[in-house]
C-alpha positions in Angstrom: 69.3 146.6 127.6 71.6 149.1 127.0 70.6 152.7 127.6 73.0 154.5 125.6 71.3 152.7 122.4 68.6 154.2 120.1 67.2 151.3 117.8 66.0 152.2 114.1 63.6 149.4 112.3 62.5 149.6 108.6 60.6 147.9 106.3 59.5 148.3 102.8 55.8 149.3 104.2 53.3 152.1 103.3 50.3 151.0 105.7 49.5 150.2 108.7 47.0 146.9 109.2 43.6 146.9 109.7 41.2 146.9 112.7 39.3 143.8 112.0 41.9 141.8 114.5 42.1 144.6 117.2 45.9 145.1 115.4 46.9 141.4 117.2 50.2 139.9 115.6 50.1 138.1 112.5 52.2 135.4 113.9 52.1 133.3 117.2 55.1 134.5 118.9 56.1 132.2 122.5 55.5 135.2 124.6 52.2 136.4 122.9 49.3 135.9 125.8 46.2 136.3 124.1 43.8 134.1 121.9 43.6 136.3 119.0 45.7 136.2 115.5 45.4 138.4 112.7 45.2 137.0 109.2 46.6 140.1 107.6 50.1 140.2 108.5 51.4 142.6 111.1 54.3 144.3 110.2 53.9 146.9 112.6 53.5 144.6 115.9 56.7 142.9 114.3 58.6 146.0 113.9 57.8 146.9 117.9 58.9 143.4 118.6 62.0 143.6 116.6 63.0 146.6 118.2 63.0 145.6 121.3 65.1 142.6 120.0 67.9 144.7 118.9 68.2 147.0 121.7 68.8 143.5 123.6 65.9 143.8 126.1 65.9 140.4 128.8 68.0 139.0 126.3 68.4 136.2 128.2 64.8 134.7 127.6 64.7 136.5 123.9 62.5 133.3 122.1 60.8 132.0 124.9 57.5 132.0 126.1 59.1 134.3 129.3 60.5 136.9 127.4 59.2 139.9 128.9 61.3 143.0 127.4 59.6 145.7 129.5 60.3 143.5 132.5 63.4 146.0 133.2 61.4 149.1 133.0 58.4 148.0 134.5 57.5 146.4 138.1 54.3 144.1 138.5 52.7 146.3 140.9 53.6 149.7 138.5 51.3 152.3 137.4 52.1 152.8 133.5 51.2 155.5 131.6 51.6 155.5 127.9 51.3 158.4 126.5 50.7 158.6 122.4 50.0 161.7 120.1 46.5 162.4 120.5 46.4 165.9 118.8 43.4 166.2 117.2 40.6 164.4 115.6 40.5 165.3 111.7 43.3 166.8 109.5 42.2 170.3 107.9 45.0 170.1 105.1 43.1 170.7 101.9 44.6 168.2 99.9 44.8 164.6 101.4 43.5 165.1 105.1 45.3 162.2 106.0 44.9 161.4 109.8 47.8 158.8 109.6 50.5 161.2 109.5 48.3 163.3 112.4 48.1 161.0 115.3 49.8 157.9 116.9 48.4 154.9 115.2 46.4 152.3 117.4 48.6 149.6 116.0 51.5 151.1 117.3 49.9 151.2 121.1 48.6 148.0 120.8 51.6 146.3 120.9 53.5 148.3 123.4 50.9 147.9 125.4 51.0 144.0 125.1 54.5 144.0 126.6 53.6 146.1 129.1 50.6 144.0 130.0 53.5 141.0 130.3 55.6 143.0 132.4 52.3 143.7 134.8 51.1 140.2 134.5 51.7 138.8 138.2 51.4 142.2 140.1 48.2 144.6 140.8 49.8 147.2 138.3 47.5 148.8 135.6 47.9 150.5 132.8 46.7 154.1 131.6 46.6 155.3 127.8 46.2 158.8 127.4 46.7 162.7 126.5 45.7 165.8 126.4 44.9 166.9 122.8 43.5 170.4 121.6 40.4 171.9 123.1 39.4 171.3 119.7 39.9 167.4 119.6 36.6 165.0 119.4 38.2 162.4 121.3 35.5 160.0 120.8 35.4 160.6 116.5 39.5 160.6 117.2 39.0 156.8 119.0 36.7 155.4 116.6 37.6 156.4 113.6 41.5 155.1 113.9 40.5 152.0 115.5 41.5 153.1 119.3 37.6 151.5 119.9 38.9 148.0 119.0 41.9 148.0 121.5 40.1 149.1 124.5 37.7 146.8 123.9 39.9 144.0 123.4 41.4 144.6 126.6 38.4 145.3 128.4 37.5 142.0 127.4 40.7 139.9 128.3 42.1 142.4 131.1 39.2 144.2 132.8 40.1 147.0 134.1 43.7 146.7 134.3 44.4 148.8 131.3 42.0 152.6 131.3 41.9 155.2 128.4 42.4 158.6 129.8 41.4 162.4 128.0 44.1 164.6 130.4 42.7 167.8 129.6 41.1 169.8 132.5 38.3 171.5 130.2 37.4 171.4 126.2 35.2 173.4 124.0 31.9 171.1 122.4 30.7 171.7 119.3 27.7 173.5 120.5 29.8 176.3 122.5 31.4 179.1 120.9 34.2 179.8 123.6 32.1 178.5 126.9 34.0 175.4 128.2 33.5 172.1 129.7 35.1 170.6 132.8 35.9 166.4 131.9 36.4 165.6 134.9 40.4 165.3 135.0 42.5 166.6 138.1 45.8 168.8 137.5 48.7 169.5 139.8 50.9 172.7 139.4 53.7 172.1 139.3 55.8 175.6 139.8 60.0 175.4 138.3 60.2 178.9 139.4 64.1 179.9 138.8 64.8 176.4 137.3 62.7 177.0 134.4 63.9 178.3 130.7 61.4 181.0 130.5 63.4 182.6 133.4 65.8 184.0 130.8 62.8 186.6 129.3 62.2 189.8 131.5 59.2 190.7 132.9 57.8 192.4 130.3 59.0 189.5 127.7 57.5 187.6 130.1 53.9 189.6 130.0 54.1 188.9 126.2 53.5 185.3 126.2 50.7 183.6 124.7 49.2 180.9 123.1 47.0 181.5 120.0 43.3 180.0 120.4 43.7 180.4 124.3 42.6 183.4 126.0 45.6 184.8 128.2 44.4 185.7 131.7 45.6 182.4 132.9 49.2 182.2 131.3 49.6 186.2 132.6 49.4 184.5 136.2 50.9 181.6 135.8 54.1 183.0 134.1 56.1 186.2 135.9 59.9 186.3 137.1 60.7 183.3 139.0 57.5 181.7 138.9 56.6 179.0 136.2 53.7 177.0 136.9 52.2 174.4 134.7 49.3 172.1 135.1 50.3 168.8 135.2 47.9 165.6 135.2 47.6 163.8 138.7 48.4 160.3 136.7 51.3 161.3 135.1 52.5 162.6 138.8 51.4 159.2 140.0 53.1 157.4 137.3 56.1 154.8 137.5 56.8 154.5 134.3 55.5 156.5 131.2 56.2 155.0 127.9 56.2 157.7 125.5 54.6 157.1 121.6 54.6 160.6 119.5 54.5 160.8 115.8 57.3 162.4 114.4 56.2 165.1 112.4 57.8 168.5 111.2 56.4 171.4 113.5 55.8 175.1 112.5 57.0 176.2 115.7 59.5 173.9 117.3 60.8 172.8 113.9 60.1 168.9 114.5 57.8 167.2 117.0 59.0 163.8 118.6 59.6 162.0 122.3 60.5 165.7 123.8 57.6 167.9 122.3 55.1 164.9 122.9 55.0 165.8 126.3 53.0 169.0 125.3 50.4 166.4 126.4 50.7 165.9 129.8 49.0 168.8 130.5 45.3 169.5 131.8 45.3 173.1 130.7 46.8 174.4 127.3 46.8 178.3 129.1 50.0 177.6 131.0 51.8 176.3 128.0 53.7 179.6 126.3 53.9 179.0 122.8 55.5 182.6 121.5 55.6 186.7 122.4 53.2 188.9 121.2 54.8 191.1 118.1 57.2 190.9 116.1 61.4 190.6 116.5 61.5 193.6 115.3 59.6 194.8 118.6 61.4 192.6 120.8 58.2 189.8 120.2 58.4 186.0 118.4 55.4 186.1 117.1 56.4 187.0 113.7 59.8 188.3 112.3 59.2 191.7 110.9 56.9 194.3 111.9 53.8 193.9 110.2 50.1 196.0 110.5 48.4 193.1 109.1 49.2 190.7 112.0 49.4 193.0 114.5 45.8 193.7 114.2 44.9 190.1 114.0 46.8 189.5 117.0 45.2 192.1 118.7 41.7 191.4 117.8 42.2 187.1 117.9 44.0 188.2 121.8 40.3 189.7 122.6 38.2 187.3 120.5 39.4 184.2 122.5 39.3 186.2 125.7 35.9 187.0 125.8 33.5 184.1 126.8 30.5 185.4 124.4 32.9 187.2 121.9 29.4 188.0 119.7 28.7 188.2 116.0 30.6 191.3 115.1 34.3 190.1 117.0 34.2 187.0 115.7 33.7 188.2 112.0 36.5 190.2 112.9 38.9 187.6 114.1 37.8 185.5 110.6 38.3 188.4 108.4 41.2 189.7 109.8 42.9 186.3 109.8 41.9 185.9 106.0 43.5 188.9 105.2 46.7 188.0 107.4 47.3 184.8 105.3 46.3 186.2 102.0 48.1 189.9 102.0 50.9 189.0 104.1 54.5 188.4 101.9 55.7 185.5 104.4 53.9 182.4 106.0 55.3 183.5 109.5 53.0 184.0 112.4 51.4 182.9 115.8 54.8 181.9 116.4 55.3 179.6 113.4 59.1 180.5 112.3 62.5 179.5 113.6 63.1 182.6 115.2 60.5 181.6 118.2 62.3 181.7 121.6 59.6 180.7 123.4 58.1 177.4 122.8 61.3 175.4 122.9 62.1 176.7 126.6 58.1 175.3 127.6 59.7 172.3 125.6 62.6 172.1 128.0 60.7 172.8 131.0 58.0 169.5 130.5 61.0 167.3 130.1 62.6 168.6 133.8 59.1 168.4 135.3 58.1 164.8 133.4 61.4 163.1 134.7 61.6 165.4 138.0 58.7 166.1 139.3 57.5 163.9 142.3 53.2 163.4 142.4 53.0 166.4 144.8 54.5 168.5 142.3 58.0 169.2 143.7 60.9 169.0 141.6 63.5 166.4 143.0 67.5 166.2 142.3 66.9 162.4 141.1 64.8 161.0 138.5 61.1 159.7 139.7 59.8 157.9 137.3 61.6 155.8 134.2 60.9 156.9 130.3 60.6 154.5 127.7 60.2 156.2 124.1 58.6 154.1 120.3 58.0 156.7 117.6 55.7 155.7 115.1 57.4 157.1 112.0 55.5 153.9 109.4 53.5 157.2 108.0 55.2 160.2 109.5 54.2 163.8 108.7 56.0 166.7 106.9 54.9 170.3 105.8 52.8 172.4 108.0 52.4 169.9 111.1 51.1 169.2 113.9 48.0 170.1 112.9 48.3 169.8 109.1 50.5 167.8 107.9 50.9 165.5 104.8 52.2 161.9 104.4 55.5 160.8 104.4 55.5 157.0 103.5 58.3 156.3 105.8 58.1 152.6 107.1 60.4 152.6 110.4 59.7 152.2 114.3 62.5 154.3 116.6 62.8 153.5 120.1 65.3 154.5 123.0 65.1 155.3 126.8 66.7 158.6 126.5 64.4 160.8 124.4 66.9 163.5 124.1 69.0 160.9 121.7 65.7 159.6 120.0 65.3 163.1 118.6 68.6 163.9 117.4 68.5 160.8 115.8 64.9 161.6 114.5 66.2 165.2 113.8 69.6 163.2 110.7 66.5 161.1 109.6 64.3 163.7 108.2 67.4 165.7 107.3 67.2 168.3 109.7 70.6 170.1 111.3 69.8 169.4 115.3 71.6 172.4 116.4 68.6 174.5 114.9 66.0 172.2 117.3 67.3 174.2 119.9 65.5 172.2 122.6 67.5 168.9 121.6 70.8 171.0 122.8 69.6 172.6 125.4 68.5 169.2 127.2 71.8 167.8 126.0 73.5 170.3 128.6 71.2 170.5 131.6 70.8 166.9 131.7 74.4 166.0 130.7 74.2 164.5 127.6 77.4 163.8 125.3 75.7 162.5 121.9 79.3 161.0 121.5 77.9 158.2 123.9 75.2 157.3 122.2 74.5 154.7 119.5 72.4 153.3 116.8 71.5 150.1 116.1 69.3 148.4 113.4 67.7 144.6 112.7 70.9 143.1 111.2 72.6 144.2 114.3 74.9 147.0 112.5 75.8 149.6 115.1 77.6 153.1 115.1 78.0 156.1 116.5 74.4 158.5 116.7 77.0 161.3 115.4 78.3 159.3 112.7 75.1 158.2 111.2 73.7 160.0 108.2 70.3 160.1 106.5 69.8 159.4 103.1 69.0 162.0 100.6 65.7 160.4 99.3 64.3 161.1 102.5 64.4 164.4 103.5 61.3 165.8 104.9 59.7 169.1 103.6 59.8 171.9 106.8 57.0 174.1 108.1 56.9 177.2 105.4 58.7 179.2 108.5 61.2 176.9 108.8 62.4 176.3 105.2 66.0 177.5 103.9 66.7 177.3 107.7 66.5 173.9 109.2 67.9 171.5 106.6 70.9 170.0 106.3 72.9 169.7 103.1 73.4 165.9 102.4 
């Protein structure tokens, strides 16, 4: 396989199959291990298949019973993680609530993971699916209700307990608490970039200013000062050899897109160390919001108290309702917590996951040379568009995308949904720290047709509808 290629599948698809075969292939392929085949047809284990086809993985046994296409990236005796979009459980847009568009779909997973399972076949390797969604997530209702059940169970039967599902986060909020939280049971590293890290630009008091909405702040305030960035990282994907990444590509009110880069949001155990934007406005030297506005300023104030109290009370959390009903309502723009493309601050956390998921060794300690190996497949069959990642709509779409270097993947995700990449400021920013010249870099499709990722354009037809703080900004002109 060629590193320096980003493949791009489509078919003329608008669903993904159906659970009833635990997603299993349609069609007896000679590498395929297992005993089970789906009498709906597969397009989506196909389209993974097929990918890895035209990015000429083991070429040499491609339609044999020994092709093993991971067998590159993966030893026997590996630990993989793969690491899908996870982000929450049920999708509160008021119109179609389509959880498609939300999360990575099982299908997808299911057959990555039956390559890798090829690749670990001989050796004592094992695999581990999982993430670390919103303390808001039902992981359980998020598992059974897209079918997740179906593939653990499927391996559990055929592969014991080779291949583990995995909730990363370090605490979550039930149902039954109002902000009192729940340890699960997961083990986080800190990891510390200090110097190294993008925040480092901000000053002190910039620095003082960061938060994430939802989240109280006492733990970000310690985490976060001049040369010291510490984030907690998840002990298995420290421990990992190789971690193959499966986000949904989605529009993003504050990164502008979500793909292989921002998907590692979700290696975290604790959401507090993740800055997401400054308190205030620009106007007052915050990203919060653009211009100075009393409206948000006292939501921001109140919400910044509400979700640092652990028994916030009747009367504060009225409060933090009414005050963010009158914030959506009265305000003139759809721009706050940090939703607009003036935030500075979420794309440098961006930037710092990707040097500590490719850098970090499982102590923690950043290293000169990369310590594990990255293998990216974006579900884009039913993307999302609008007001993701947390509520977005459909975009019938029909494509896989897959490449090693995830900086490439997302420019090339970026032309697709007609976004200009120089206003995803995280894609250039890893461009230059980790020496990337797009100019090297290629696409290739299913009838073998390969140029240049700068040359290729998107069509028209398929340009994606930004975030509300993000439109008249971010798209190109076709």
């Amino acid at each position: 396989m060629k590193n320096n290629l980003v493949s791009y599948v489509r078919r003329d698809i608008d669903d993904y199959p159906g659970r009833e075969y635990a997603f299993s292939p349609s069609i007896r392929y000679p590498e395929y291990k297992y005993d089970v085949i789906a009498k709906e047809k597969n397009d989506v284990y196909d389209m993974v298949r097929e990918s890895f086809f035209v990015l000429g993985m083991d070429s040499e046994n491609q339609g044999t019973p020994d092709w093993n296409p991971l067998g590159d990236i993966i030893n026997p005796d590996d630990t993989v993680v793969i690491k899908p979009n996870w982000i929450i459980h049920i999708n509160p847009e008021k119109t179609q609530h389509d959880t498609k568009c939300l999360v990575t779909n099982p299908s997808v997973v299911r057959a990555v993971a039956d390559y890798v399972l090829i690749a670990l076949r001989e050796g004592s390797g094992r695999l581990i699916i999982g993430d670390s969604p919103t303390w808001q997530c039902d992981l359980d209702s998020l598992v059974n209700n897209m079918g997740y059940d179906a593939v653990f169970d499927f391996y559990k039967e055929r592969e014991g307990e080779k291949v583990s599902k995995k909730d990363f986060r370090d605490l979550i909020i039930s149902s039954g608490d109002e902000y009192g939280k729940k340890v699960t049971g997961s083990h986080g590293v800190i990891v510390d970039l200090q110097r190294d890290s993008a925040l480092n630009d901000f000053s002190e008091k910039e620095m003082d200013d960061f938060r994430i909405y939802g989240y109280s702040s006492e733990i970000m305030k310690e985490a976060h000062a001049k040369d010291k960035h510490q984030y907690m990282i998840h002990e298995d994907i420290l421990n990992a050899d190789v971690i193959i990444n499966i986000p949904k590509p989605k529009t993003h009110r504050k990164a502008g897109m979500t793909a292989c880069c921002k998907n590692f949001v979700g290696i975290n155990c604790r959401k507090e160390y993740l800055p997401h934007h400054r308190v205030g406005s620009a106007d007052e030297g915050g990203d919060e919001y653009n211009h100075k506005n009393i409206i948000k300023s006292i939501h921001s104030s109140i919400a910044e108290k509400f979700f640092s109290t652990k028994n916030p009370g009747q009367l504060l959390s009225f409060a933090n309702k009414m005050t963010r009903g009158a914030e959506l309502v009265l305000s003139r723009d759809k721009k706050y917590d940090g939703g607009w493309y003036g935030n500075e601050t979420l794309w440098r956390m961006v930037a710092d996951l990707n040097q500590i998921v490719e850098f970090a060794d499982p102590d923690g300690v950043i290293k000169t040379e990369s310590q594990r190996k990255i293998f990216n497949v974006c579900d884009m069959i039913i993307p999302g568009q609008g007001e993701g990642p947390l509520k977005p709509i459909p975009k019938q779409f029909g494509a896989i995308v897959c490449g090693e270097n995830r900086v490439m993947v997302d420019y090339l995700i970026a032309e697709l949904m007609g976004f200009d990449q120089s206003k995803i400021k995280y894609i250039f920013y890893l461009m230059e720290s980790l020496k990337i010249n797009p100019k090297d870099y290629y696409v290739t499709d299913k009838e073998n047709h390969t140029e240049r990722i700068t040359d290729f354009k998107g069509n028209r037809k398929d340009v994606f509808i930004p975030a509300q703080g993000w439109a008249g900004h971010i798209e190109k002109r076709l």
